[in-house]
N, C-alpha and C positions, 0 to 999 in steps of 0.2 A: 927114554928116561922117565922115570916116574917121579909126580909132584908131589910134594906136600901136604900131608891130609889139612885140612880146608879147617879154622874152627868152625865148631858147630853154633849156628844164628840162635841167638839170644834174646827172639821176637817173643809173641803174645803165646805160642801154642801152649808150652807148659801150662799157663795160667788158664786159657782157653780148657784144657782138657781136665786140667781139676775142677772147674765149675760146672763143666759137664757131667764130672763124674760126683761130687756134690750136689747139684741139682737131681741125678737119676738115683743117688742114697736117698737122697730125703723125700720125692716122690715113693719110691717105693719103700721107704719105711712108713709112710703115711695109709698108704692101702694097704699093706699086711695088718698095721693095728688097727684100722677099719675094718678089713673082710675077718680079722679073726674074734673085733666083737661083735660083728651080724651074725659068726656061725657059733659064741661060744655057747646060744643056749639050746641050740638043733644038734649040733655037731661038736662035743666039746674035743674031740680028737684031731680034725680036722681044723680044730680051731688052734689047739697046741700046737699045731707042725707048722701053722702059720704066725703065730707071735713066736714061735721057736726062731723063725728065719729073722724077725726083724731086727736082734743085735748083729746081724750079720752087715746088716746095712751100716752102722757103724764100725765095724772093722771096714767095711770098702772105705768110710771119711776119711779112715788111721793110715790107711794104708795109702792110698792118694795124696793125704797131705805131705806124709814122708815122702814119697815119690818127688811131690812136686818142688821139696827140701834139696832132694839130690840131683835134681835135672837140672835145676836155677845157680846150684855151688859152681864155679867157674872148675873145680876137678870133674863134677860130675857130668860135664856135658857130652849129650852123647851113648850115655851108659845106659841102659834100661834096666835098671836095679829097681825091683819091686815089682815090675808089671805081671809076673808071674802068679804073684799071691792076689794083686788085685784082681788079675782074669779070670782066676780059680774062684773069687768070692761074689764076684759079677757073676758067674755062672751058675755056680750054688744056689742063690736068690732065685737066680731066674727059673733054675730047674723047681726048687721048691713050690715060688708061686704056682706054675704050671703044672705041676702033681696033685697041687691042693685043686686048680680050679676043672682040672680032670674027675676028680674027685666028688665033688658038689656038683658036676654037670650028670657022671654018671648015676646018681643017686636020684 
């Protein structure tokens, strides 16, 4: 016989993983408009693809907080609605930084 799904615990992690993922927006919105104005007067292109990525770190805030909107609603628990676009814009960043800093290493 099968039980009853369980509800889902309504501890710290939500809150826990939006301040992570808050703290790693604004860390790395902070180094892309620093490294993009050390390169904007060497490198103004490499400087653009890097203040390019930093609204990006702001859609991770948008997106996170909405997340963490629907995890904490007592419908929402349980549901991973949203993590997809945040993974997608988490990775974006990342891949960006790391193209640019490819970029200035191989020059």
């Amino acid at each position: 016989m099968t039980e009853p799904p369980r509800p889902a615990d309504r501890g710290a992690q939500a809150e826990r993983t939006l301040l992570a993922w808050l703290r790693t927006a604004l860390a790395t919105a902070a180094v892309l408009v620093a490294v993009g104005r050390e390169l904007l007067p060497t490198r103004p292109f490499a400087a653009g693809i890097v203040l390019a990525c930093a609204p990006l770190a702001v859609a991770v805030v948008t997106v996170a907080r909405r997340r963490y909107r629907t995890v904490r609603l007592p419908t929402g628990l349980g549901r991973p609605d949203g993590a997809a676009p945040l993974a997608a814009a988490g990775a974006l960043v990342a891949v960006g930084g790391m193209a640019i800093l490819a970029h200035v290493l191989a020059r």
